[in-house]
C-alpha positions in Angstrom: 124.4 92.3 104.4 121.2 94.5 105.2 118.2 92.3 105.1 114.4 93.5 106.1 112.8 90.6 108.5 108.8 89.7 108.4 108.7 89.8 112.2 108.8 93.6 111.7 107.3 94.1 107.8 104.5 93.0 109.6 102.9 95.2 112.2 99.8 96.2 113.1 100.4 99.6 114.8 98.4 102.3 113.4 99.6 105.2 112.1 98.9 108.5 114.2 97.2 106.0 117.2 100.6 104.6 118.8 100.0 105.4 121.6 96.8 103.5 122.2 97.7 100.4 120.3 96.4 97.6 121.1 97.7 94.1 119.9 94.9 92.0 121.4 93.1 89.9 118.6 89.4 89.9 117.8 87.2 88.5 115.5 88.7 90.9 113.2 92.7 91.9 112.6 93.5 95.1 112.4 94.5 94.7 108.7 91.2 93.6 107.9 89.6 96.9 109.5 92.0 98.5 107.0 90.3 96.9 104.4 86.7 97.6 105.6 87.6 100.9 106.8 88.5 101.8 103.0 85.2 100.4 101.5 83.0 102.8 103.8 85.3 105.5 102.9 84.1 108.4 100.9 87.8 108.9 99.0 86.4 104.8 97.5 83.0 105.4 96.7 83.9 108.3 94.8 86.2 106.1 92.6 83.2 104.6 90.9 83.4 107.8 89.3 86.6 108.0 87.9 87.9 106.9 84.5 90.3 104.4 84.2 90.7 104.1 80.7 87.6 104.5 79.1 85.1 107.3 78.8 82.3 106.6 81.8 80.2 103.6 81.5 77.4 104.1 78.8 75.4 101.3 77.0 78.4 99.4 77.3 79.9 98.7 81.3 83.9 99.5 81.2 85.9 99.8 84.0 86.4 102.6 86.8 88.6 103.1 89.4 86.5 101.6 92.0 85.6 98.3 89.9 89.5 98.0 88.9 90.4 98.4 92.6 88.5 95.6 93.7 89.6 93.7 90.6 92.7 94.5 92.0 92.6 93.5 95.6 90.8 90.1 94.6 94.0 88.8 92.6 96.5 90.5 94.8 94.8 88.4 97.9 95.1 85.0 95.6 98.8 85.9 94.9 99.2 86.5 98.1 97.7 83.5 99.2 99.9 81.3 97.3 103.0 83.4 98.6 102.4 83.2 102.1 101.4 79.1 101.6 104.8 78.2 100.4 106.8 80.6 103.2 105.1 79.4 105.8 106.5 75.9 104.5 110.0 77.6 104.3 110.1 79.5 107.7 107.8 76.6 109.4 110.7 77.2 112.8 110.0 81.0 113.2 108.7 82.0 115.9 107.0 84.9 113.8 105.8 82.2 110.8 102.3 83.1 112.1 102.6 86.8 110.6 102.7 85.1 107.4 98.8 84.8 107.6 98.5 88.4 107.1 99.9 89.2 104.0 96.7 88.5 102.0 94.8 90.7 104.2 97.4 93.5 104.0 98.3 93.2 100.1 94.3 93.2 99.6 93.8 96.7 101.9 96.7 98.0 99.7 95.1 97.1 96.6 92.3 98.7 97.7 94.0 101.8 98.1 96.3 102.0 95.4 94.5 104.3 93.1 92.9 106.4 96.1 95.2 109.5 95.1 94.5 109.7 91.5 92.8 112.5 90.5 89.6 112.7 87.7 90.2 111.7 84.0 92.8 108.7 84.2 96.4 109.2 84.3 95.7 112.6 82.4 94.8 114.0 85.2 98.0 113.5 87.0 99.9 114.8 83.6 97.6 117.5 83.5 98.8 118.8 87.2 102.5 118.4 86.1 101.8 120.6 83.3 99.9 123.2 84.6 102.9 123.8 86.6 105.9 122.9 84.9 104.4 124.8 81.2 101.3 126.3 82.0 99.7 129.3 84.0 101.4 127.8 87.0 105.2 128.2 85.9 105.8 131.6 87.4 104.7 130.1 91.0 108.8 128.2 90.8 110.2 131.3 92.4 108.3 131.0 95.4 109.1 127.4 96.1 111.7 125.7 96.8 113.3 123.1 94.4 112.1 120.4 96.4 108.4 122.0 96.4 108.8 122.6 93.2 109.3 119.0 91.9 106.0 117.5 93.8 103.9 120.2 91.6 105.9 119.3 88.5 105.9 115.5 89.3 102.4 115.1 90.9 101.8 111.6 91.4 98.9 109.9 92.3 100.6 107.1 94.3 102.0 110.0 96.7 99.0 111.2 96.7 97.5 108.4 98.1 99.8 108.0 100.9 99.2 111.4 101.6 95.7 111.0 101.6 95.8 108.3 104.1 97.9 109.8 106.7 97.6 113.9 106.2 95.3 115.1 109.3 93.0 117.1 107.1 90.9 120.0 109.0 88.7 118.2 111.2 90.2 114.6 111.5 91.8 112.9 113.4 95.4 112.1 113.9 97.5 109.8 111.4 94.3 111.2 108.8 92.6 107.5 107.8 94.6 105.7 110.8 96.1 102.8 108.7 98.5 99.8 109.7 102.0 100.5 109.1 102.2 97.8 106.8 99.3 98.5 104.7 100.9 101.8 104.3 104.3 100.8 103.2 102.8 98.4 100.8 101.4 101.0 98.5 104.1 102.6 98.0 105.7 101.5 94.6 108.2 104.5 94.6 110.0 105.0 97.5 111.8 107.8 97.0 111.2 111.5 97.6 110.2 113.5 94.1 113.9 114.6 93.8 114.5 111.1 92.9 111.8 110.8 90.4 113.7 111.4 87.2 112.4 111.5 83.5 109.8 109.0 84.6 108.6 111.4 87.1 107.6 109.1 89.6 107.6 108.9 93.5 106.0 108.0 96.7 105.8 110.7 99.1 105.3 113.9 98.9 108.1 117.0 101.0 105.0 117.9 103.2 104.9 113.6 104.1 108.3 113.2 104.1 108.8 112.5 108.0 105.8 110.6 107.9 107.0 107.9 105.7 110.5 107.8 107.2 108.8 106.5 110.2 106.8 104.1 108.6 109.8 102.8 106.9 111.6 102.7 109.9 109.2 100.9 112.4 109.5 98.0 109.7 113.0 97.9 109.0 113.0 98.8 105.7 116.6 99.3 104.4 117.4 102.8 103.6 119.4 102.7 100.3 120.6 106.5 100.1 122.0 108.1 103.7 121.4 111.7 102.0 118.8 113.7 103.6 118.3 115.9 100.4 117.6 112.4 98.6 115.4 109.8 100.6 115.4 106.5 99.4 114.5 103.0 101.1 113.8 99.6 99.3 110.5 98.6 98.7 108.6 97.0 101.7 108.2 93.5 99.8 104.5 93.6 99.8 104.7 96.4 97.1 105.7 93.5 94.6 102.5 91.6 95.0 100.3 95.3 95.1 101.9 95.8 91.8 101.9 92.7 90.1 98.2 92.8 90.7 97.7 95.9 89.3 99.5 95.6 85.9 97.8 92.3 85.7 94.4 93.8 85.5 95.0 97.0 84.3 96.5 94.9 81.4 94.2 92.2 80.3 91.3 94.1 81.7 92.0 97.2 79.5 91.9 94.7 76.2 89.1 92.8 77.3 87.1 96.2 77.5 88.5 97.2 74.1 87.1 93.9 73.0 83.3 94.9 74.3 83.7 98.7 72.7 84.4 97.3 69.1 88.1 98.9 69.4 89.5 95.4 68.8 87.8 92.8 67.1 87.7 89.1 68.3 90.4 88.4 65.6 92.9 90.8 67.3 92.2 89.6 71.0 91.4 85.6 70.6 95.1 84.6 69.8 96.8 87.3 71.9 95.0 85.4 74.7 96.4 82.2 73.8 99.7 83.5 73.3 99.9 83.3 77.0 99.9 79.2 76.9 101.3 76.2 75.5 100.2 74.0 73.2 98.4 71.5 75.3 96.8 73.7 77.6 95.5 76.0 74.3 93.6 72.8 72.9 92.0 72.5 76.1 91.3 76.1 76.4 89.9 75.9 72.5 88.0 72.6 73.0 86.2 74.6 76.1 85.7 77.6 74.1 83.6 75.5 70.8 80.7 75.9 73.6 80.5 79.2 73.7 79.2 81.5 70.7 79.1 84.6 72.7 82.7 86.5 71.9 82.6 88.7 75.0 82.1 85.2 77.0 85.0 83.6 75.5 87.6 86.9 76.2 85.8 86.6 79.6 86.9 82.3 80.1 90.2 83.6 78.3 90.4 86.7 80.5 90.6 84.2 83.9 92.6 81.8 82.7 95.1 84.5 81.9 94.6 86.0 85.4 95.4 82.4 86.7 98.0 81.5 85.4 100.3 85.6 85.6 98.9 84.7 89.5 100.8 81.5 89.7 103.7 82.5 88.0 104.4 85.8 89.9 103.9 83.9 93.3 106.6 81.3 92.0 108.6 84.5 91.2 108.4 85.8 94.7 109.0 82.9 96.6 112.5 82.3 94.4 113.6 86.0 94.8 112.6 86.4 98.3 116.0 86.9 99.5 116.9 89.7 96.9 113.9 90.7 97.5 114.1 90.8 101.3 118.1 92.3 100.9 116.0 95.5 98.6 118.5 94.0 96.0 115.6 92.5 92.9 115.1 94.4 90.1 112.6 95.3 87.9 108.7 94.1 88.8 107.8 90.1 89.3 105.9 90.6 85.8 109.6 91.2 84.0 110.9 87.6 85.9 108.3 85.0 84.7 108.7 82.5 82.2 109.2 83.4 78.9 105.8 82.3 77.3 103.9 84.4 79.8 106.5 87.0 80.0 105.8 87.4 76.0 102.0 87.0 76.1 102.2 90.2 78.7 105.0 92.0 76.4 102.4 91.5 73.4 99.2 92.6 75.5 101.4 95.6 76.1 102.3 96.5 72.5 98.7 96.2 71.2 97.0 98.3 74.0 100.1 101.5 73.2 99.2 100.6 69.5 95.7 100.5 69.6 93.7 101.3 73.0 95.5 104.1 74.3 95.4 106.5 71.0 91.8 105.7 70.4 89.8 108.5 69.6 87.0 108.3 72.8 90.5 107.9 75.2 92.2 110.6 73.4 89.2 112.8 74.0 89.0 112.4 77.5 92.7 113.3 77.6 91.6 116.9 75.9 88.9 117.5 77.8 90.1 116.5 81.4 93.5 118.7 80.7 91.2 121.8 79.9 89.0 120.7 82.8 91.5 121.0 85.7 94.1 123.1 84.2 91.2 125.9 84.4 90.0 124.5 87.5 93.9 124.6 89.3 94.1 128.3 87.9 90.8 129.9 89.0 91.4 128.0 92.7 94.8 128.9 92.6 94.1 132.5 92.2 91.4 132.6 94.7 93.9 131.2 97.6 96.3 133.6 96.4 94.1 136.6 97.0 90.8 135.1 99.4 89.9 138.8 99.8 88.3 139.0 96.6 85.1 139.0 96.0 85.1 136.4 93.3 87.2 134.6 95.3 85.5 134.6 98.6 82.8 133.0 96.5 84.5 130.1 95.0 86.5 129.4 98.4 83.2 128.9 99.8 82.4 125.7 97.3 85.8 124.0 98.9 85.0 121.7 101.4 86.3 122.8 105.2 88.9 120.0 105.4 90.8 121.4 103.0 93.7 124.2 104.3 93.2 126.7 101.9 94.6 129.1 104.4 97.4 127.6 104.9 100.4 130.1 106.0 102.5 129.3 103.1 102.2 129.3 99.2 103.2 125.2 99.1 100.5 124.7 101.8 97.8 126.3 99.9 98.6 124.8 96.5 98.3 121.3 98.2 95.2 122.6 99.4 93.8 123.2 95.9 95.1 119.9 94.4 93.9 117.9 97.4 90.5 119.5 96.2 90.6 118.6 92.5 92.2 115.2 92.6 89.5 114.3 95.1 86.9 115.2 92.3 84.4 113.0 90.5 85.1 113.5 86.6 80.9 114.3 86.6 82.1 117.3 89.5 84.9 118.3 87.8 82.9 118.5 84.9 80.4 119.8 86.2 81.7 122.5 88.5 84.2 123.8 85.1 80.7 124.1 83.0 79.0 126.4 86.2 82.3 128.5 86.4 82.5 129.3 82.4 78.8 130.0 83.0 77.8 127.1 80.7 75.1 125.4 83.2 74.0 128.7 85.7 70.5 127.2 86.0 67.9 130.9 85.6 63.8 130.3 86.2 61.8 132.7 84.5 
């Protein structure tokens, strides 16, 4: 039986700089430059900037993408914590136990990045791309691609995205693009799997154009390759991945209800026994005794809030360290979420159902939906028409508003429509916004 090692999950070569790697330690590990090197990058700054749920902060401070990533990284380094603890106990007589250290640096420089590829406007944004393609202006571009091509536009995801982000050697950088470990790469990649895989859930990890790219990522660490076709690539999830996502569904998750909480969209009726939901009865008197102290209801959903967080932590750790040999074999199924106790299992179920019943059809979220699928579906066609015919004049003009890293003359169609969506899902929703009102003419700025 196949089974993927930690001696070789966990490397610190750097992608594109193999040939100068050096494995000499410093006061620093290489996976904690990966960390630091993301929060001095521009691609992270520019996530405070990005909805995650909720319109842009007003009176009232909701998530972004930046503050969720960090949320992010800070429980998937406590999971981690606890998983790496209780394997170094069980492999104490490897010779590689050491590595283990590491996997709270490297699941917290994948948390980081995990959202890196996402364009403006939420998730909407990504729908939006699909759509632009698949049934919008964009549809009559399928007869210049091929099927393959064709499925990344129609399927655009922001976790391929982000690994392409990370490793694609944009004009004017350096090889292997951002220069990450190998093993903070393969940990961000939930769907590993080309976009001819993705299915009705249109998801994947890599896009055609990063194909080769991730084959040797996967292959310097042994992941096991589950399909042998090269018209379908498929490898099992580097086991980091589990921990990266946990974290994220975590937060995204109670997070999202806690800021529905502060916006009035759920009252303190709604959320206060939700929260409990997720315990039992003796640690919910304790939890309520605490609680008689505090009158102010956002402070209470905050205590409840981390007490949540602790304990989906403790109990995905405990669900990684029983499952690590399916897990290690590419054989578990499902997320760690869907194999914790029941209680918390159902408390997460429950958080689930309200936010599809009550957060996610709310009329501010359903507006930026509206808004950001006008926003870039005009923005994708005007950019897509100007690196379809650059000797225009109107074109020339709007070319020169691209930044120079991005190929816009690239020799092929696919190349140049990469170009354009590397463009817009590296937007601000205020740039996006902002650049849509000055092309409909809606901001030109005229001083008398």
């Amino acid at each position: 039986m196949e089974r993927m090692t930690w001696d070789c999950l966990i490397n610190d070569k750097r992608f594109g700089l193999e040939h100068i790697h050096d494995p000499k330690k410093g006061s620093r590990s290489d996976f904690q430059r990966d960390f630091d090197r993301l929060v001095f990058s521009s691609p992270f700054r520019r996530l405070q900037n990005k909805t995650q749920v909720f319109p842009l902060p007003g009176s009232i401070f909701v998530h972004n993408r930046l503050t969720h990533s960090m949320e992010v990284a800070c429980v998937g380094r406590s999971m981690a914590g606890e998983i790496a603890s209780a394997l170094r106990h069980r492999h104490a007589s490897e010779h590689w136990v050491e590595k283990l250290d590491s996997i709270g640096e490297i699941v917290a420089a994948a948390c980081l990045a995990h959202d890196l590829g996402n364009p403006p406007f939420g998730h909407s944004g990504e729908k939006a791309i699909s759509t632009y393609f698949s049934e919008g202006a964009g549809r009559p571009l399928q007869k210049e691609l091929n099927e393959r091509q064709w499925a990344d536009l129609t399927h655009f995801e922001g976790n391929a995205n982000a690994f392409r982000l990370l490793t694609h050697r944009f004009n004017g950088r350096r090889p292997g693009g951002f220069a990450m470990t190998y093993s903070t790469l393969a940990s961000i990649v939930k769907y590993p799997f080309d976009s001819s895989s993705a299915g009705s859930h249109g998801k994947f990890g890599f896009f055609t154009s990063e194909q080769d790219d991730f084959i040797k990522v996967a292959e310097e660490l042994g992941m096991i390759r589950i399909s042998n076709d090269d018209a379908h690539i498929r490898y099992a999830r580097h086991p980091l991945v589990y921990i990266v996502e946990a974290a994220d569904d975590i937060c995204y998750e109670v997070m999202d209800i806690e800021d529905a909480h502060k916006l009035k969209i759920l009252s303190t009726e709604e959320v206060l026994p939700l929260f409990l939901g997720f315990f039992d009865e003796a640690r919910r008197s304790h939890i309520e005794r605490i609680m008689e102290g505090v009158e102010d209801p956002n402070e209470k959903m905050a205590y409840l809030r981390s007490c949540i967080i602790g304990v989906l932590v403790n109990r995905c750790a405990q669900t990684f360290v029983e499952h690590e040999d399916e897990i290690m074999k590419g054989q578990f199924k499902g997320s760690l979420l869907d194999h914790i106790s029941p209680l918390e299992r159902k408390g997460y179920r429950d958080c689930e159902a309200l936010s599809w019943k009550k957060i996610y059809c709310a009329g501010d979220v359903v507006d930026i939906e509206l808004a950001g699928t006008r926003i870039i579906s005009f923005l994708i066609n005007e950019l897509v028409k100007a690196v379809r015919n650059p000797e225009l004049n109107y074109s020339r003009l709007l070319l020169a508003k691209v930044p120079q890293q991005y190929e816009t003359n690239a020799p092929g169609l696919y190349g140049k429509l990469q170009a354009v969506l590397d463009h817009i899902s590296g937007m601000t929703d205020i740039y996006a916004l902002d650049l849509y009102r000055k092309l409909k003419g809606m901001s030109l700025k005229i001083n008398n």
